[in-house]
N, C-alpha and C positions, 0 to 999 in steps of 0.2 A: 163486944158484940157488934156487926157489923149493922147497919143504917139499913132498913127496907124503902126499896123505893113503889111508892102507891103509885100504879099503870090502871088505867080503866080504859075501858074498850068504848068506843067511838061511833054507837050505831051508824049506820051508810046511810038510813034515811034522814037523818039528823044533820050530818057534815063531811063530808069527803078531804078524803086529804088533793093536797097542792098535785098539779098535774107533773109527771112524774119524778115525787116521793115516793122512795120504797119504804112499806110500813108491815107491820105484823096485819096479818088477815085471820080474822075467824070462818071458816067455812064449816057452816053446820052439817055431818054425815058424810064427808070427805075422807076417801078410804084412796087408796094406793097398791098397786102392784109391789111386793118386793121380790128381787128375781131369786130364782131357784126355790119358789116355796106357792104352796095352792093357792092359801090363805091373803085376805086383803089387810092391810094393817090401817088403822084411825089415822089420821092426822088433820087433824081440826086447826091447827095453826102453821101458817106458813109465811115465807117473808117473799111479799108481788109489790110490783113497781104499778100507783096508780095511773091508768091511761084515757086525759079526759078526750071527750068525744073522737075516742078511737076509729067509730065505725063511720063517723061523718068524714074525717080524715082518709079511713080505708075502708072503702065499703065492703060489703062480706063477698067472696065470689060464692058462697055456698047458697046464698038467698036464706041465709037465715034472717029471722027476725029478732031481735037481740038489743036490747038498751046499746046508747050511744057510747055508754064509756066500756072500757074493757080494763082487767087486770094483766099484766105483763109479767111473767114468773120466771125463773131460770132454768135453763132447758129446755124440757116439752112440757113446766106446769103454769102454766097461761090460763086464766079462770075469766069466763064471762061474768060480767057486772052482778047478776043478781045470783051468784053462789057466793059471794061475798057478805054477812050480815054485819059484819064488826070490825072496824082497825082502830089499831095504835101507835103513836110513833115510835120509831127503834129507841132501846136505851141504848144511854152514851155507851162505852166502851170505856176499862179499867183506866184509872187515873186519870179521866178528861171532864167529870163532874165536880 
């Protein structure tokens, strides 16, 4: 039987990962378009690149008002800092543990 490996999630207000590490994110209530259908699908866990003081770096042209850091995703899913509540570091990848 194969070895479980124990992953615990990382409150944000607790520790943030290294500026940018891509890590697993928990996003509480995080729904998604999927194309050709009405309906939103869940996705509460996605893998974003953390980005510290993003917005002191770039400030918003929108005038939002927004925590300094930001999440960096692939694609269009780019998450502002406080829809983020939880990460984790990626697991290794088969035969490198």
């Amino acid at each position: 039987m194969p070895s479980v490996m124990k992953m615990d999630w990382i409150p944000c207000s607790e520790q943030l990962p290294a500026d940018g590490q891509r890590v697993l994110c928990w996003l509480p209530g995080h729904s998604i378009h999927l194309p050709g259908l009405a309906e939103k699908e869940q996705r509460h866990v996605v893998v974003l690149r953390f980005a510290e003081d993003w917005f002191i770096k770039n400030p918003s042209k929108t005038g939002r008002k927004t925590h300094r850091h930001f999440w960096l995703g692939e694609g269009s899913s780019n998450c502002f800092f406080e829809q983020v509540s939880h990460w984790m570091a990626l697991p290794e990848g088969p035969g490198t543990g």
